[in-house]
N, C-alpha and C positions, 0 to 999 in steps of 0.2 A: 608936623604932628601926624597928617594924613601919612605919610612915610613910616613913621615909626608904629605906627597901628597895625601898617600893611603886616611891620615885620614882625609883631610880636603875634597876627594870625597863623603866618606859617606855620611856626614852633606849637602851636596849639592845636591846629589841625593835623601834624604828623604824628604828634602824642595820639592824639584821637582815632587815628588808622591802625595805628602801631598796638592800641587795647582792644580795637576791633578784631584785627585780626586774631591775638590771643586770647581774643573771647572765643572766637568761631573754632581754633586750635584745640581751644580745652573742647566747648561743644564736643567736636570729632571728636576728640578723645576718650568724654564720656558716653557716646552713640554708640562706640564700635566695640562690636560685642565680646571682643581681649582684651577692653580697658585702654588706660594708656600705653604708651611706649614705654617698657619698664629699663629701656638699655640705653643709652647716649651711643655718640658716635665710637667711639672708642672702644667702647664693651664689643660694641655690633661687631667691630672689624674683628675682635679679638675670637670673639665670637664665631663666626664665620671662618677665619682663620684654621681654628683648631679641628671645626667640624669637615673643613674642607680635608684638613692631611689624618683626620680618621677616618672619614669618608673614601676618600681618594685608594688613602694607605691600607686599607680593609678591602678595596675593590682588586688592587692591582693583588694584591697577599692571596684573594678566593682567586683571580685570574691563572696566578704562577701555582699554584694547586692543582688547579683543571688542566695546565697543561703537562703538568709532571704525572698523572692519569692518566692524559689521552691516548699513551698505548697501551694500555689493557683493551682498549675496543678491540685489538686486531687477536688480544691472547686471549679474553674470555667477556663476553660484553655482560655479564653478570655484575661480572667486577667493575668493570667501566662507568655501569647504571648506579650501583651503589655509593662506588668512588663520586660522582658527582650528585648525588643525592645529598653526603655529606656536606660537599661544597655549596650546596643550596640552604643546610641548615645555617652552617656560617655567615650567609647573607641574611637569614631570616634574625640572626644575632645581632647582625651590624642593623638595622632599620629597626632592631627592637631597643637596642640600649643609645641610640643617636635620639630615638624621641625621648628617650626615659633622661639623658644626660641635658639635651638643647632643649625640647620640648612636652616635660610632662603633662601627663593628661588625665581627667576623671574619666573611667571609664564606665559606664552604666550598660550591664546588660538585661537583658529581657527577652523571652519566646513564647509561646502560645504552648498548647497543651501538647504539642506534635511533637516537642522535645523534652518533656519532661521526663524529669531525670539524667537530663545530658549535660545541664549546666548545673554546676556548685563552685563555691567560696571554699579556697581551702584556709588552716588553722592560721596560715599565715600572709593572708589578704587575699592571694592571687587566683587568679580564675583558674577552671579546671573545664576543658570541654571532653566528655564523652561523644565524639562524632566517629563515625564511623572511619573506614579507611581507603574508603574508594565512594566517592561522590561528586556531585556535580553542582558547584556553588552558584548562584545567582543571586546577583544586587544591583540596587538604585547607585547612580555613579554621580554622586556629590561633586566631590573635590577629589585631584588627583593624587590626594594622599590617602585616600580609601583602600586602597592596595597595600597600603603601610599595615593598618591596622587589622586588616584582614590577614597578612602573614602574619600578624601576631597573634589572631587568634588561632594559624593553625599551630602556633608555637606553643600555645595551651592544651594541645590538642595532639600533642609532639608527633605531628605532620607536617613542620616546616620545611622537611626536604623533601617534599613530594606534593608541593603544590606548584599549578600549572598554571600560566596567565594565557591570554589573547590580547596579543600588542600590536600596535598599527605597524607597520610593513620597516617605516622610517626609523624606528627606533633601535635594530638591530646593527644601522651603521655607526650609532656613538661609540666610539671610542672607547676598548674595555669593558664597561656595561655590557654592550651589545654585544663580543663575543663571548664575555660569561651567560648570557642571555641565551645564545644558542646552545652552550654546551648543557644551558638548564633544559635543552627541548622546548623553549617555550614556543606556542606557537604565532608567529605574526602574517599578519594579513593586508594585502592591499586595498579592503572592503570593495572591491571587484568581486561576485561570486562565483563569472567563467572561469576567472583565473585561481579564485582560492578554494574551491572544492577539492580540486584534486590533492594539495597541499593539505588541505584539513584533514583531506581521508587517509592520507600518508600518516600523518603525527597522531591520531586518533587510532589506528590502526596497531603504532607502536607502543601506545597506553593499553591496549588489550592483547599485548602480548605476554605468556607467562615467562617466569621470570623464576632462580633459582637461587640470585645471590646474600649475601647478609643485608639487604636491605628490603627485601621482600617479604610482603606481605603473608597475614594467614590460608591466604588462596590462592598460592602461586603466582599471585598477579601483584606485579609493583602498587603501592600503594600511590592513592592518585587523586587527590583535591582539583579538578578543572574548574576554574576562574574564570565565569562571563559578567562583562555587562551587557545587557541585552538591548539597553539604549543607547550604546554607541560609541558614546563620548561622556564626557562631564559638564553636570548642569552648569547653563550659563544662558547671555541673553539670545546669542545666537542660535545655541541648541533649541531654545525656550521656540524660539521664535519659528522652526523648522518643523517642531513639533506641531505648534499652530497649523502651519498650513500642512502640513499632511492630514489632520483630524479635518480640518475645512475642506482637503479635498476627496476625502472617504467620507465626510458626513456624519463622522463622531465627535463627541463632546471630548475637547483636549483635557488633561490633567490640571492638577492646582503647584504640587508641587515636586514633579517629578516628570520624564516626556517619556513618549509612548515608547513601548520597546518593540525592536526590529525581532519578529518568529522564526526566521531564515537558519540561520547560522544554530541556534540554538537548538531547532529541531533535529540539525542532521545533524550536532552534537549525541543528543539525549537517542537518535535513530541505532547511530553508530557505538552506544557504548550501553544499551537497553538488556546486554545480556550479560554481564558485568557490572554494571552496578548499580543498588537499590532504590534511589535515594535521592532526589534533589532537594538541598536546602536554599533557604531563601533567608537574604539580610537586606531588611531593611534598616538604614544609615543614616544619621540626622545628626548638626551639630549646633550644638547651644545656640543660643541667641541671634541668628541668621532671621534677619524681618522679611516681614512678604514683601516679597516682590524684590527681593535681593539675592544673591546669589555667594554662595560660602567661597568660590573662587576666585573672589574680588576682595572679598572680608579676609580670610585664612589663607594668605599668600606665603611660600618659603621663606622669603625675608622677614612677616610677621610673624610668622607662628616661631620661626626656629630661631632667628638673631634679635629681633626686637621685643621679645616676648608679650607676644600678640595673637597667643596660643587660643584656640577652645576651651571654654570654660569647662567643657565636657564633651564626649562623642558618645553616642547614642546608638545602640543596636536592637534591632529584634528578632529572632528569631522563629521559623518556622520550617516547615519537613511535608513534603509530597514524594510518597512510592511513586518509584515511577511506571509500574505497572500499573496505575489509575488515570495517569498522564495520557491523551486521545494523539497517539505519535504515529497514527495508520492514514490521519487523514490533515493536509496542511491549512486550512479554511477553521477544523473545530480546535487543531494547537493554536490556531493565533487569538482564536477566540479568548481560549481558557487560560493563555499566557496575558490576555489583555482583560480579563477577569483579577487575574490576581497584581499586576499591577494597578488598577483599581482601588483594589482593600490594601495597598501599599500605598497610594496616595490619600485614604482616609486612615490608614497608621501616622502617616504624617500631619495629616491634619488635628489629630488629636494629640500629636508630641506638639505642634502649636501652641494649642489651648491649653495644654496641661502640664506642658514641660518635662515628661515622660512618655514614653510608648508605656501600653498598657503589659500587665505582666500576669502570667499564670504563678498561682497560687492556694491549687487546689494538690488533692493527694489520691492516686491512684489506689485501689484497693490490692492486697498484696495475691500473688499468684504463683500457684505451685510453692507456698513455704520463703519465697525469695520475700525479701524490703516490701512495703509500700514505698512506688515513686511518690515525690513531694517536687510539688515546683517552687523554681529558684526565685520567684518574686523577681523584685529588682537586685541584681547583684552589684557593689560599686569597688572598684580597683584601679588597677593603674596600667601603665606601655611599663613591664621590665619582667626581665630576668628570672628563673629563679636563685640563680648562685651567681653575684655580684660578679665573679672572677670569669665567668663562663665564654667572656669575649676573646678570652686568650687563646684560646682552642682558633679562634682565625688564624691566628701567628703564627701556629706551631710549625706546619708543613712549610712555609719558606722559612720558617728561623732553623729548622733541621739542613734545608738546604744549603743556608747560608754554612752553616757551620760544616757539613760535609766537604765543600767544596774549600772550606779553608783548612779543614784537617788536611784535605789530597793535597793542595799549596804546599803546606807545612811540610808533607811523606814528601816530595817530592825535591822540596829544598831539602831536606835530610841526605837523599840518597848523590843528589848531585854532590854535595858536600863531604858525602862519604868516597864518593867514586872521584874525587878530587878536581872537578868538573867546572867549580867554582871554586 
């Protein structure tokens, strides 16, 4: 009897683990701020799969583009500049309709009174940004998909082929990406500043050159969105934790949720481009339901947001605008000050999309001047990652589907004439 008791513990006890653990299963599942897995195994791969050879098939398509362009540099770099500007709108297509297809999102915008009138809701949902055409963007560097979102708003803003990133040094040897990467000019950096001054002042140099081709701007000068973050990297616990000791060892009180940004780079950005262009906007970026003391790059992983559908419930922006003529870029002591000022009131923007689940919005109305509109701020605006014309991603295709087809007409003329000249 002692025997038969033992064995009918067993079977009791593994039930017993086997409900704990899909207790603990579901738990996680209702903790994590995408909900559950909405895909099983098979979806995911399928999943994955397709986004992989549109992915893939959209990169290598803007690739063979770029390079059936690359000789207009030697016959008019006008054309060259243009021709790949294009090609950078085409990417800003493929990262806008891959979240809108894998990974839809709410999109909540909002800015302070510095943009009013720059953001509206058009008739038919989608965001409309009035930004200018030569500015210098800075944002809180969440998660590595914040660069996604941000081409898409300059695709609102139909500046998506004229925006510029600062990539770490390593990423221009992947494979494809990386040479489409350089033909976008972007510029990468080995965060060495002996060695990347001179580099920065080269590509910086070529953003303030004028410019005469069909891509250019109302100022002679290419139109030119540069892209910082000025803290580095993306938050995490390491970053978190680097941040700490630097504030510990300059004797200032670290951040809550966001790490201090580096002044370096940023100044002889804003030094080098101060006569040229107006304007530095500032985004701060926040995504739904990230709890303190957690980090969105552990939560919103590739695999969850885009195959497991374990997306953001929503992404968050705010917006705000500094001339940069009010900007202190004569002395580097009172820029890191007033750069660590406004990070700051960027980490109490965050603190109040905590508390409140929105950044706060303007919604007041300028009085009208000279006969033009009163501006009226846009409140909270709410939309989506897409398109405006469903079909729009075909325009990637066209230039190697022309090629394709060219080079099979010449096959075709050419078996023709062997055939005629009795050859074959």
């Amino acid at each position: 009897m002692a025997t038969s008791a033992l064995r009918q513990r067993h079977p009791t006890a593994s039930v017993q683990i086997e409900d704990r653990a899909t207790t603990d299963a579901k738990i996680a599942d209702q903790q994590h701020p995408g909900g559950r897995i909405k895909h099983g195994p098979w979806a995911q791969a399928l999943r994955m799969l397709f986004f992989t050879l549109y992915f893939n098939g959209s990169c290598m398509a803007i690739l063979i583009t770029q390079l059936l362009g690359a000789p207009l540099y030697f016959y008019n770099k006008d054309y060259y500049y243009a021709w790949m500007a294009v090609t950078k709108q085409h990417f800003g297509l493929v990262v806008t309709t891959m979240t809108y297809w894998w990974a839809p999102v709410k999109m909540r915008i909002s800015g302070d009174e510095s943009v009013r009138g720059q953001l509206r809701k058009t008739e038919d949902g989608t965001l409309e940004c009035d930004f200018p055409e030569r500015m210098v963007l800075i944002a809180n560097h969440e998660i590595y998909t914040d660069w996604i979102y941000l081409w898409w708003i300059s695709y609102t803003a139909k500046m998506h082929g004229h925006l510029y990133i600062i990539l770490k040094e390593s990423i221009k040897y992947i494979p494809v990406l990386g040479q489409g990467m350089l033909f976008y000019g972007f510029i990468f950096l080995s965060r060495k500043w002996s060695k990347d001054q001179e580099r920065f002042a080269y590509r910086l140099r070529k953003l303030n050159s004028v410019h005469h081709g069909p891509m250019s701007g109302s100022q002679e000068l290419d139109p030119m969105w540069l892209l910082i973050f000025p803290e580095g990297t993306n938050l995490s616990a390491n970053g978190r934790a680097s941040s700490k000791k630097w504030a510990d060892k300059n004797g200032i009180p670290d951040l809550r949720h966001c790490m201090l940004p580096r002044s370096t780079g940023l100044l002889f950005c804003l030094n080098e481009l101060r006569n040229t262009v107006e304007y530095t906007y500032d985004c701060t970026v926040a995504y739904e339901g990230v709890p303190r003391g957690q980090y969105g790059q552990d939560l919103f992983t590739l695999r969850g947001t885009y195959f497991q559908g374990r997306r953001p419930k929503s992404v968050n922006m705010h917006w705000r605008r500094y001339a940069i003529k009010d900007i202190p870029l004569d002395d580097a002591k009172e820029f890191e000050a007033w750069l660590l000022k406004r990070w700051r009131e960027k980490d109490d923007l965050l603190e109040h999309y905590v508390q409140n689940g929105r950044f706060p919005a303007d919604e007041g109305t300028s009085p009208a001047i000279n006969g033009a509109k009163p501006l009226k701020g846009a409140g909270h605006i709410e939309t989506e990652v897409r398109t405006q014309n469903p079909f729009e991603f075909l325009q990637i295709f066209v230039p190697t589907a022309t090629l394709v087809l060219l080079i099979n007409l010449l096959f075709k003329f050419i078996d023709v004439v062997l055939r005629t000249l009795r050859i074959r």
